[in-house]
Structures are given as structure tokens and as C-alpha cells.
C-alpha positions as protocol buffer text, in pm:
chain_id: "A"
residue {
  index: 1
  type: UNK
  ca { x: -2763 y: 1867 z: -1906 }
}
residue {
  index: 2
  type: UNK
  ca { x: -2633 y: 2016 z: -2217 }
}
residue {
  index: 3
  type: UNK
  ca { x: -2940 y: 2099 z: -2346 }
}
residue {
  index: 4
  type: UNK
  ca { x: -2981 y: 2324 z: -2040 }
}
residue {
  index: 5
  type: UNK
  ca { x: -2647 y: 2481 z: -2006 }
}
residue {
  index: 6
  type: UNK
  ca { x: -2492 y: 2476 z: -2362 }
}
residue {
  index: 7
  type: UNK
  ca { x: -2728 y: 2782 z: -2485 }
}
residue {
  index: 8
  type: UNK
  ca { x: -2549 y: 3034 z: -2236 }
}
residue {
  index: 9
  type: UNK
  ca { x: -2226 y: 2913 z: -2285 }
}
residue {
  index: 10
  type: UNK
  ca { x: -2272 y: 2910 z: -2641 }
}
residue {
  index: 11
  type: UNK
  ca { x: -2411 y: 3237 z: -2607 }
}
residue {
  index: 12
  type: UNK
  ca { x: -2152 y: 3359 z: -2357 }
}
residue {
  index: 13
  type: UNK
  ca { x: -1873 y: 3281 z: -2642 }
}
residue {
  index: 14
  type: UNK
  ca { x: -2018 y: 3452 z: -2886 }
}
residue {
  index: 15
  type: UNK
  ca { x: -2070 y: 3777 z: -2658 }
}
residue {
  index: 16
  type: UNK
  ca { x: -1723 y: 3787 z: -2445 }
}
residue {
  index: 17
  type: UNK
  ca { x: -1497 y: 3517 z: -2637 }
}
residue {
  index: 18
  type: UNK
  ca { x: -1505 y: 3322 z: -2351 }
}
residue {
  index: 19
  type: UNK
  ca { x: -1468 y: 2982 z: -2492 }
}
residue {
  index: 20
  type: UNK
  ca { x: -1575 y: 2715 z: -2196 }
}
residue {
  index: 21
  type: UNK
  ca { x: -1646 y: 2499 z: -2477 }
}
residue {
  index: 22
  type: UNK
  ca { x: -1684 y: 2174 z: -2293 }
}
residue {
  index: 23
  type: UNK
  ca { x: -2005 y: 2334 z: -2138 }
}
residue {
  index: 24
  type: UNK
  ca { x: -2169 y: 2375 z: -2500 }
}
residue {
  index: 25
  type: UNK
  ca { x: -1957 y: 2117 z: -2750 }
}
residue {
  index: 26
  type: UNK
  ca { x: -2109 y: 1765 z: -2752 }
}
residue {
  index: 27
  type: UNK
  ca { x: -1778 y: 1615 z: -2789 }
}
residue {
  index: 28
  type: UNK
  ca { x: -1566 y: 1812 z: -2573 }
}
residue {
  index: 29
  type: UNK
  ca { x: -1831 y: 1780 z: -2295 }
}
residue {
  index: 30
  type: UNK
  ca { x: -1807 y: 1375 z: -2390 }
}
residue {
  index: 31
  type: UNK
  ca { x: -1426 y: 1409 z: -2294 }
}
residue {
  index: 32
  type: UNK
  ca { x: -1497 y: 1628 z: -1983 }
}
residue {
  index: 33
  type: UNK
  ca { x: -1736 y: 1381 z: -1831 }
}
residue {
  index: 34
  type: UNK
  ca { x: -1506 y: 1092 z: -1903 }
}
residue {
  index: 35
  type: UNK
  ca { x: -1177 y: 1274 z: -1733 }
}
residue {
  index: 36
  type: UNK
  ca { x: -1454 y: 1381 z: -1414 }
}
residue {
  index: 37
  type: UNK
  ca { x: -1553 y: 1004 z: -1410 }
}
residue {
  index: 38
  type: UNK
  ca { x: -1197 y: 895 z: -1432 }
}
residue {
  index: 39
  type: UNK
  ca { x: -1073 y: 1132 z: -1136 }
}
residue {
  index: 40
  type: UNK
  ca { x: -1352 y: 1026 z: -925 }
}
residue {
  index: 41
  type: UNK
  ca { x: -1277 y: 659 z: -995 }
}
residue {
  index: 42
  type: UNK
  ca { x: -880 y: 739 z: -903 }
}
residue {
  index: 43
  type: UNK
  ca { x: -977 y: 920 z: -591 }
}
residue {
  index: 44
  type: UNK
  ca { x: -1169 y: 624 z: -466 }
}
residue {
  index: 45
  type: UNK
  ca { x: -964 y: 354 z: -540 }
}
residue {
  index: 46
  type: UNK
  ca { x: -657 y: 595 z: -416 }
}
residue {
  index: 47
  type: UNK
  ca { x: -822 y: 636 z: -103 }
}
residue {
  index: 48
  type: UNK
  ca { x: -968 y: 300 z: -65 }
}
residue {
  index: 49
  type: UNK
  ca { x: -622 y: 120 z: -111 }
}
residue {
  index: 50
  type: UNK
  ca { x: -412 y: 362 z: 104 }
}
residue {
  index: 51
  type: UNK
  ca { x: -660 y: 263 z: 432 }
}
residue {
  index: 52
  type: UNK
  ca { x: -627 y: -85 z: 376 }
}
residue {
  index: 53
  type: UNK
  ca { x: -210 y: -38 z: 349 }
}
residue {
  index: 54
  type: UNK
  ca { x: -265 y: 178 z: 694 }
}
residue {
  index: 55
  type: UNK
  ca { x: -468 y: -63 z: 857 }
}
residue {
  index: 56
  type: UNK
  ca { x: -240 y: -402 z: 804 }
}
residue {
  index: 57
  type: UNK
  ca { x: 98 y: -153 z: 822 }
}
residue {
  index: 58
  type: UNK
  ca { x: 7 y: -53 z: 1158 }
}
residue {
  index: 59
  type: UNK
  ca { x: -108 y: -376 z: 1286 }
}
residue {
  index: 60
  type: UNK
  ca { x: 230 y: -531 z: 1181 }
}
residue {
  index: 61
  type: UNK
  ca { x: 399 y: -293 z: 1342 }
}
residue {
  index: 62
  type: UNK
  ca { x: 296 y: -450 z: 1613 }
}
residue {
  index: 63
  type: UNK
  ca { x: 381 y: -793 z: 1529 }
}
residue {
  index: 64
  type: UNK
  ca { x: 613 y: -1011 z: 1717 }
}
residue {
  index: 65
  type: UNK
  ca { x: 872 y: -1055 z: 1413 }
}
residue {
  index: 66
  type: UNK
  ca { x: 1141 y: -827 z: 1380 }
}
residue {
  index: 67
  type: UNK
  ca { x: 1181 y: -835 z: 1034 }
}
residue {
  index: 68
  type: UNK
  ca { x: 844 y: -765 z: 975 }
}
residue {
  index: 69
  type: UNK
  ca { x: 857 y: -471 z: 1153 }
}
residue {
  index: 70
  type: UNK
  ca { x: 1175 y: -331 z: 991 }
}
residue {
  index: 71
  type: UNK
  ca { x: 1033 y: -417 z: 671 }
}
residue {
  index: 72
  type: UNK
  ca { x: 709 y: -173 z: 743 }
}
residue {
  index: 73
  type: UNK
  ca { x: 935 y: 122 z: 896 }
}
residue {
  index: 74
  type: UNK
  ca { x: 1165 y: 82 z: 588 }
}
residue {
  index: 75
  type: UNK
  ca { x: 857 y: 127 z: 388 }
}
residue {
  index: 76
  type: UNK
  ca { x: 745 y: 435 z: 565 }
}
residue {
  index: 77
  type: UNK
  ca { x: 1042 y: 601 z: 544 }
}
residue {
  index: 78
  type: UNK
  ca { x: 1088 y: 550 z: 197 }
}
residue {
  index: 79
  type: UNK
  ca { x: 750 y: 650 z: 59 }
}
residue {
  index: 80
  type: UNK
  ca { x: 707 y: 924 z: 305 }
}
residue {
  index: 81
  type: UNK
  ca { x: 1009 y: 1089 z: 219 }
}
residue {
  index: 82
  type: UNK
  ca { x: 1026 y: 1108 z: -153 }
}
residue {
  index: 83
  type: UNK
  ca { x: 782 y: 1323 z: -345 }
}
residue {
  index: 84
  type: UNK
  ca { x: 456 y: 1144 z: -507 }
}
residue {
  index: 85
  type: UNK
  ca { x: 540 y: 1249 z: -844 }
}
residue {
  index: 86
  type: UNK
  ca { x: 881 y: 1042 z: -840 }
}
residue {
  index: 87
  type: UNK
  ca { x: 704 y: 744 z: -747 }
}
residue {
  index: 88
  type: UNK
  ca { x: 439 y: 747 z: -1046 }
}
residue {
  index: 89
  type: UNK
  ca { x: 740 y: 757 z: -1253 }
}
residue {
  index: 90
  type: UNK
  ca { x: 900 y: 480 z: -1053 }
}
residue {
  index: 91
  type: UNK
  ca { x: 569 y: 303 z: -1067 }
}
residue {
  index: 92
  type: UNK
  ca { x: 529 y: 336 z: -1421 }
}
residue {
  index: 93
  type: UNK
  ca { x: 854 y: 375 z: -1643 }
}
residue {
  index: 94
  type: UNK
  ca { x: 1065 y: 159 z: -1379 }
}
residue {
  index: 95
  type: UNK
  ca { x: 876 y: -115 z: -1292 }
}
residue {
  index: 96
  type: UNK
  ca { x: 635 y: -72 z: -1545 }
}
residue {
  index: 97
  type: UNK
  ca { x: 929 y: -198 z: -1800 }
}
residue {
  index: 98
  type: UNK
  ca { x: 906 y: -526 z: -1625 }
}
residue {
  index: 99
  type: UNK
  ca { x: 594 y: -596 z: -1600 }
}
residue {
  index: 100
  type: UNK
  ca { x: 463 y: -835 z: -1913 }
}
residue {
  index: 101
  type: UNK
  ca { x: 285 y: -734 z: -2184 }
}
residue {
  index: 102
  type: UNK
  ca { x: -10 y: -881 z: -2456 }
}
residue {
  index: 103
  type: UNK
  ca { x: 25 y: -863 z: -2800 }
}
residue {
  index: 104
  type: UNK
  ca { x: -329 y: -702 z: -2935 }
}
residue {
  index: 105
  type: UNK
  ca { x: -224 y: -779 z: -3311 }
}
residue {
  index: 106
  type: UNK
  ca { x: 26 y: -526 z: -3409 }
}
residue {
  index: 107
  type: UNK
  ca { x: 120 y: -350 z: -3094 }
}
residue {
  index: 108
  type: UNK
  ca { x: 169 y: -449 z: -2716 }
}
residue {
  index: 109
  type: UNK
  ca { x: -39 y: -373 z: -2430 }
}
residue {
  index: 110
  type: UNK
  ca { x: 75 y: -374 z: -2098 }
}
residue {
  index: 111
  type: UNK
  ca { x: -83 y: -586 z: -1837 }
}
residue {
  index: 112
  type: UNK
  ca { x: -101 y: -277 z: -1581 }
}
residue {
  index: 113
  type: UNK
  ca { x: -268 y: 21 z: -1767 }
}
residue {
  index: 114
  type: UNK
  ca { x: -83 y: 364 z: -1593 }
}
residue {
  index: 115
  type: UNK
  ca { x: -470 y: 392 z: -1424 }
}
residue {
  index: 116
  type: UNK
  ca { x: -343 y: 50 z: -1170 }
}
residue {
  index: 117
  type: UNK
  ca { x: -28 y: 193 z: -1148 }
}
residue {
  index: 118
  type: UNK
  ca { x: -151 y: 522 z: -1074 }
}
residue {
  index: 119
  type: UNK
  ca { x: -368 y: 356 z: -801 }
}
residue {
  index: 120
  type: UNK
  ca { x: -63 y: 143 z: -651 }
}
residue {
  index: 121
  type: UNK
  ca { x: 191 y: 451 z: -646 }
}
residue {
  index: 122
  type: UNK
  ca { x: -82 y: 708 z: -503 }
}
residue {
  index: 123
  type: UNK
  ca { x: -209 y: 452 z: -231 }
}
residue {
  index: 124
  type: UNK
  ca { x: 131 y: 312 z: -151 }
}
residue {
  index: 125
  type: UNK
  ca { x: 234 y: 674 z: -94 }
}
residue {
  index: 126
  type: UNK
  ca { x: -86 y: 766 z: 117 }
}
residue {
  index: 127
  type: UNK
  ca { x: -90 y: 441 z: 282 }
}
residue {
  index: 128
  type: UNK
  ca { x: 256 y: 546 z: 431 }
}
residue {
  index: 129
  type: UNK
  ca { x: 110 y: 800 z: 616 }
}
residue {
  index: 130
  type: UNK
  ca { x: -211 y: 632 z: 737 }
}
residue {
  index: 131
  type: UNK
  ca { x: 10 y: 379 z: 904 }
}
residue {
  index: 132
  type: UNK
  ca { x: 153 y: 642 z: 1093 }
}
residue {
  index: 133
  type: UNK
  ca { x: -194 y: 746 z: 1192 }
}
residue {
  index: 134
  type: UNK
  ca { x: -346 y: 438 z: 1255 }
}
residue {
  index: 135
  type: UNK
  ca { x: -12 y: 336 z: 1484 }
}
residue {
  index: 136
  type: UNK
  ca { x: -58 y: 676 z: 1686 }
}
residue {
  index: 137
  type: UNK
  ca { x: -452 y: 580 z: 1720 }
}
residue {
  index: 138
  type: UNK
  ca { x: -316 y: 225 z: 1809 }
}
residue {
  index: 139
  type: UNK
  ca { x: -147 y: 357 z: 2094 }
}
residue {
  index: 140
  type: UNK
  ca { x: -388 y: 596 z: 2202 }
}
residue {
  index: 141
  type: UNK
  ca { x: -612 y: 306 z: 2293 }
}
residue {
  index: 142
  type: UNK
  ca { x: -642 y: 289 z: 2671 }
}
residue {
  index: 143
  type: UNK
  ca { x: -459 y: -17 z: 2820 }
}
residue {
  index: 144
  type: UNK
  ca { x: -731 y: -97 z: 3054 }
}
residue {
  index: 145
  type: UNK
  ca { x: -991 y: -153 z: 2711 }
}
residue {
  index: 146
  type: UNK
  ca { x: -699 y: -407 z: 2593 }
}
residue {
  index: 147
  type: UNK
  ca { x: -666 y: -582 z: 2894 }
}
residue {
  index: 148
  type: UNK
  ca { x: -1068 y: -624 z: 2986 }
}
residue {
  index: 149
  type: UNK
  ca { x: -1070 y: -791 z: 2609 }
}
residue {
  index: 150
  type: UNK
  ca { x: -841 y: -1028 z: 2703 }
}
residue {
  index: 151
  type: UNK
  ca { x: -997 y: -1153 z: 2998 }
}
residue {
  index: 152
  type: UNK
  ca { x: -1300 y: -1250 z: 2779 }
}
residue {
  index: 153
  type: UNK
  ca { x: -1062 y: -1436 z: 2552 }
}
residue {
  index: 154
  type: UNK
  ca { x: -1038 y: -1284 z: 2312 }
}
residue {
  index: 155
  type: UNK
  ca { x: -730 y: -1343 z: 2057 }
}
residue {
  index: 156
  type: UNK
  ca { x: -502 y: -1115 z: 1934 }
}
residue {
  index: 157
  type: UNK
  ca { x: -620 y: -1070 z: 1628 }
}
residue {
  index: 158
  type: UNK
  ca { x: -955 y: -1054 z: 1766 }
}
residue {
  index: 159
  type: UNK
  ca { x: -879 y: -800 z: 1984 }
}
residue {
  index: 160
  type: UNK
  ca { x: -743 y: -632 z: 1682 }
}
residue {
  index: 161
  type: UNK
  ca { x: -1042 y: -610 z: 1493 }
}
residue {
  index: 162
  type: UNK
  ca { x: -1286 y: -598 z: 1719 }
}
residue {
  index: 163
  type: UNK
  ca { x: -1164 y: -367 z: 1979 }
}
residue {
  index: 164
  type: UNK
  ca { x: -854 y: -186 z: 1883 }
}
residue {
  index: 165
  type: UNK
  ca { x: -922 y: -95 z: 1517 }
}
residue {
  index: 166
  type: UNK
  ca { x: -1273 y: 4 z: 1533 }
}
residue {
  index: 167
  type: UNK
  ca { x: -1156 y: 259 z: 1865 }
}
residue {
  index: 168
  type: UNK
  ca { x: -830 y: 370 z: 1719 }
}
residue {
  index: 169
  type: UNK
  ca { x: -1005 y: 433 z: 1365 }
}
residue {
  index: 170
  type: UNK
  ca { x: -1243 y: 681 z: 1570 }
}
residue {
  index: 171
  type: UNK
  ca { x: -925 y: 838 z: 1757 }
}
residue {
  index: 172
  type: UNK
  ca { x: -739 y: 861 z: 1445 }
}
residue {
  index: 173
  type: UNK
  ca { x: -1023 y: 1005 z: 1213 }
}
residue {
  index: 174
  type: UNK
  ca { x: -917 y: 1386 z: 1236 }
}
residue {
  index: 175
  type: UNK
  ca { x: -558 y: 1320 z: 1095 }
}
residue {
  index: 176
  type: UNK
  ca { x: -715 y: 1061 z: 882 }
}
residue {
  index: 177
  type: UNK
  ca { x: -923 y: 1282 z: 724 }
}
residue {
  index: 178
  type: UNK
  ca { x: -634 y: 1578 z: 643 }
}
residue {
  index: 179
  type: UNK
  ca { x: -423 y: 1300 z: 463 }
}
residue {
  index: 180
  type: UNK
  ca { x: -713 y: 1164 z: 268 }
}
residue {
  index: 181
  type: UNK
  ca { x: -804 y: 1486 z: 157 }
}
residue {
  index: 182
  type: UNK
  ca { x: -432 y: 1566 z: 69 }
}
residue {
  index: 183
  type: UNK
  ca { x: -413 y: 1239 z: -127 }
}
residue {
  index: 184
  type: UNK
  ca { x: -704 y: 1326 z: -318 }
}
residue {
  index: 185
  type: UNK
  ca { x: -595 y: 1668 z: -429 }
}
residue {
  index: 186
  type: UNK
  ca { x: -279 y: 1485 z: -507 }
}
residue {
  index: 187
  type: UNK
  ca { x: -417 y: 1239 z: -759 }
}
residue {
  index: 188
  type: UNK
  ca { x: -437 y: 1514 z: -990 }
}
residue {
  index: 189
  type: UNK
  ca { x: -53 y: 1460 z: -1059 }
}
residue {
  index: 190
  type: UNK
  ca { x: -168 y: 1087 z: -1249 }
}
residue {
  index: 191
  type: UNK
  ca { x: -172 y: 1285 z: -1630 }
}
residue {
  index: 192
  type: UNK
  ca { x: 212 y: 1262 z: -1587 }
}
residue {
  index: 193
  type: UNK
  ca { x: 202 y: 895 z: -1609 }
}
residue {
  index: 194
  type: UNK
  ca { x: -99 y: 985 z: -1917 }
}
residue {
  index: 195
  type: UNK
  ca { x: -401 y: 866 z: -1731 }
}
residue {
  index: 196
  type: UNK
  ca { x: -681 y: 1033 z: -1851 }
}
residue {
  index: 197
  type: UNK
  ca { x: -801 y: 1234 z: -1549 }
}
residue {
  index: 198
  type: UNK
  ca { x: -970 y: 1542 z: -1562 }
}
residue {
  index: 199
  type: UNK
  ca { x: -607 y: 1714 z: -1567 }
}
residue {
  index: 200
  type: UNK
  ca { x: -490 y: 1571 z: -1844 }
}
residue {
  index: 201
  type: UNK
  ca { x: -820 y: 1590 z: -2050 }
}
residue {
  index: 202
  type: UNK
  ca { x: -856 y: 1937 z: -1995 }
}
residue {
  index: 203
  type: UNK
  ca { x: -490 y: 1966 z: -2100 }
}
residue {
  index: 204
  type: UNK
  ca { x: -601 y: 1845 z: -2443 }
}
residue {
  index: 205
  type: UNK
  ca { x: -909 y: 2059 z: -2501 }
}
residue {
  index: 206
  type: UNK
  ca { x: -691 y: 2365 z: -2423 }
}
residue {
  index: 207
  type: UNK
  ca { x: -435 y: 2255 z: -2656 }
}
residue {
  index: 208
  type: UNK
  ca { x: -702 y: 2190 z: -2911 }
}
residue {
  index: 209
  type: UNK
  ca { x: -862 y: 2540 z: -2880 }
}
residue {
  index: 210
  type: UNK
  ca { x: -656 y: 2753 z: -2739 }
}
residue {
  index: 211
  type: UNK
  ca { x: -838 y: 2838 z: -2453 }
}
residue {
  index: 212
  type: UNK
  ca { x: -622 y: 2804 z: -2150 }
}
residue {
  index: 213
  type: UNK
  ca { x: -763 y: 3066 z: -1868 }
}
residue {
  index: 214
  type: UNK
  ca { x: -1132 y: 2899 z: -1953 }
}
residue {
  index: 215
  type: UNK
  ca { x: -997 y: 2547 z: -1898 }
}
residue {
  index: 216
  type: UNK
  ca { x: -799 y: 2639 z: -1618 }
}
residue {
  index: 217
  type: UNK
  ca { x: -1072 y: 2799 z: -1437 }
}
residue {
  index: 218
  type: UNK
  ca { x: -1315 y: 2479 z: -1508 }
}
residue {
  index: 219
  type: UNK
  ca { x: -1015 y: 2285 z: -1358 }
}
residue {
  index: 220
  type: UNK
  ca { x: -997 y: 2501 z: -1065 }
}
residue {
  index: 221
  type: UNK
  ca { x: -1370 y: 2437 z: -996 }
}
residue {
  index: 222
  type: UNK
  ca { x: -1379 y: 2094 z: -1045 }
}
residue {
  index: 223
  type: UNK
  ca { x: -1143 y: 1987 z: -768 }
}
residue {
  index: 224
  type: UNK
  ca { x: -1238 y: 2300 z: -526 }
}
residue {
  index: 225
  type: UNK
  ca { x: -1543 y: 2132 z: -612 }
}
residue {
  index: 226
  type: UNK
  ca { x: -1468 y: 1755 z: -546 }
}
residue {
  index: 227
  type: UNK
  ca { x: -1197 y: 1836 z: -263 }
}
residue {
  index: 228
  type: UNK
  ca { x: -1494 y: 2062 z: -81 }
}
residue {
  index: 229
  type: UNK
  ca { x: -1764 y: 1738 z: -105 }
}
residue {
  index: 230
  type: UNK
  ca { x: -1497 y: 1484 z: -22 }
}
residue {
  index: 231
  type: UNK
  ca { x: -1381 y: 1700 z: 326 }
}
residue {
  index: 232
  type: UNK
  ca { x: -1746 y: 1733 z: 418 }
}
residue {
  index: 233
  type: UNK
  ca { x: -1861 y: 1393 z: 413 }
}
residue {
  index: 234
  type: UNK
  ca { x: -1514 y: 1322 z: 633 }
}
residue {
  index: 235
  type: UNK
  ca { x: -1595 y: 1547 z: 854 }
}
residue {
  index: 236
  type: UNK
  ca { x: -1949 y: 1440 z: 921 }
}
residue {
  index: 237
  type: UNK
  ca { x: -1801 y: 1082 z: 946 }
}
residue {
  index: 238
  type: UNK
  ca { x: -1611 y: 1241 z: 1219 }
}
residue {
  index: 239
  type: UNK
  ca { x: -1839 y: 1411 z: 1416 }
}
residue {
  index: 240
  type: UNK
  ca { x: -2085 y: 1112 z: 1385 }
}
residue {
  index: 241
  type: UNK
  ca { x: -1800 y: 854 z: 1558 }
}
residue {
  index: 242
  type: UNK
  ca { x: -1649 y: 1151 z: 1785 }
}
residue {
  index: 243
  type: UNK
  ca { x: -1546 y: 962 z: 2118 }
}
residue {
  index: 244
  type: UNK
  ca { x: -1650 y: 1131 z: 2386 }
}
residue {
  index: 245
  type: UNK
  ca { x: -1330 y: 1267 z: 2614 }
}
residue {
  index: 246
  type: UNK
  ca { x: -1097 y: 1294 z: 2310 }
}
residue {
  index: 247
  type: UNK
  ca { x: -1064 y: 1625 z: 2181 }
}
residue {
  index: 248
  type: UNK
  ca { x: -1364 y: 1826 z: 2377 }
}
């Protein structure tokens, strides 16, 4: 790929001082394709971790114990209500400090790396809001479906899985997909806690060469880029497991 591209940039720098080096300079294009590769790895892990938070939170807010319902609306409230950057730095300077640590032979090295805890504080904080969605999808679910699974014996937690979830992901999938592409933009906040995303990489390069505008425009592409790609495939995903009568 550099072979292809890295003439006209090259070229392009030399004519207009436009310096998108990391299109043209084998080791700034090294770092570039790391930080894309470590965004993309964020964003799915991110994403992957808040749905399964969404799909137990809203199932035990449904469960017969108090407590354990109290304990997932506390949650909610307090993840959904303070801003995502706050908890990275929670995540990562306040209970990162008690978290143990190995000694590599000269320095320490902490058991969670700030890419897990950028995973845990991003999907705990999504994960607050796909509970919400999942619970409304829950609820959505007519009463009648319910009851005609119970009369074929089904358990609860079969009914659950087999009935209720797979319906009230379908219902659910339109809100679903605006917080999961929300979450995704918002991983880019993870080079505050120095994870090596594309963010933070690019941060470097223009520090390096003093080339800001360039590397702010590549960073603008990137995640229009990503964020387009990522809303697409949701919204085919939706369209393909549309229920008929909801929404038409």
C-alpha cells in the first residue's frame, strides 16, 4: 500500500508543504496502522462488552430479588449520569492504584494495561444505556408471546433466551444501534488514559513534525470513516431482523 500511495504524498509535500507524512514515511505509516488496529480492536471489545452488560442488566431487572434490582438501577444511574471521560480516570488512576502489579526486572507493570481498563470503563458506561434499551424492548414484548411459552414449559430463563431476548433484541435494535455508534465515536477519548489509539498516535506524529491541520484532517477521516462502516452494517442488521408491525 505504500508503495502505491507514498509517491503522491511524497510528491504532494514537496509541491504544497502538505506534510501527511504517515501516507509516505515507513515508520510513521508503521505507527498509523498500529493506532487504526488498536481503535478497531477498542471499538469491538467496547461494543462487545457493553451488550453483554445490557443483556444480563436488563434481565436482572427483572429478577425476583430486591437487592438485585436496586443494585442494577444504582448502577445505571451512576454510569449514565457522569461523563465517560471521568470514569476512564476513575477506571484507571483510582482503581487502577489498587490493582497489583509484576515486577519485569527494574520497573512494575500493572496487571490491567489502560487498553482493559479502557474496555471496562467504555463498556460499563455503554452497557448502562443498553440496559435501558434492552428493558424497554423487554417490555415491549407482547404478553400473549410470554404466556403461549409458558404453556409449553418452558422455564424462565428459557423463556428468556429463547423467546424474550431474541424478540426484544429485534424491537430494541434502532436505539441499539444510535448508542453503539455513540460509544464507538466515544472510544476515541481512551489516549487520556495513554492507550495507543489512533488519537493518541496521531497526537505524537503531529508533535513530532509539526503538522497539526494534516494530522487532524487524517483523524477526521479515519473515524468519519470507521463511524460511517460501523452505522451501515447496524443498519442492515436492522432492516434484515425488522419485525413486521413495529415501526411501519
Amino acid at each position: 500500500m505504500l508503495e502505491l500511495i507514498g509517491p503522491f504524498f511524497r510528491d504532494l509535500n514537496d509541491r504544497t508543504g502538505w506534510n501527511f507524512n504517515v501516507f509516505y514515511d515507513p515508520y510513521e505509516y508503521g505507527r498509523f496502522l498500529a493506532g487504526a488496529a488498536t481503535t478497531l480492536q477498542l471499538i469491538g471489545w467496547s461494543l462487545a462488552l457493553s451488550l453483554v452488560i445490557g443483556v444480563l442488566g436488563a434481565w436482572a431487572q427483572s429478577a425476583r430479588s430486591r437487592a438485585l434490582r436496586w443494585g442494577v438501577d444504582a448502577y445505571i444511574q451512576a454510569f449514565r449520569n457522569t461523563p465517560p471521560m471521568i470514569q476512564l480516570l476513575f477506571f484507571y488512576f483510582g482503581l487502577g492504584a489498587f490493582t497489583p502489579a509484576v515486577d519485569m526486572g527494574g520497573y512494575s507493570q500493572p496487571v490491567i494495561s489502560s487498553f482493559a481498563w479502557a474496555v471496562i470503563a467504555l463498556g460499563i458506561f455503554g452497557g448502562a444505556f443498553n440496559v435501558e434499551i434492552f428493558r424497554a424492548g423487554i417490555e415491549a414484548v407482547p404478553d400473549a408471546t410470554l404466556e403461549a411459552a409458558e404453556s409449553l414449559c418452558f422455564s424462565r430463563l428459557q423463556t428468556y433466551l429463547y423467546v424474550t431476548l431474541p424478540l426484544a433484541f429485534r424491537i430494541s435494535l434502532p436505539a441499539l444501534t444510535n448508542n453503539l455508534v455513540s460509544l464507538a465515536k466515544t472510544t476515541s477519548l481512551a489516549y487520556i488514559i495513554t492507550v495507543p489509539e489512533m488519537t493518541y498516535v496521531l497526537n505524537q506524529v503531529w508533535s513530532d513534525n509539526l503538522n497539526v491541520p494534516e494530522m487532524m484532517l487524517v483523524l477526521f477521516g479515519f473515524y468519519i470513516t470507521v463511524v460511517t462502516l460501523l452505522a451501515a452494517g447496524l443498519h442492515a442488521v436492522e432492516r434484515r431482523l425488522v419485525l413486521p408491525g413495529y415501526g411501519r
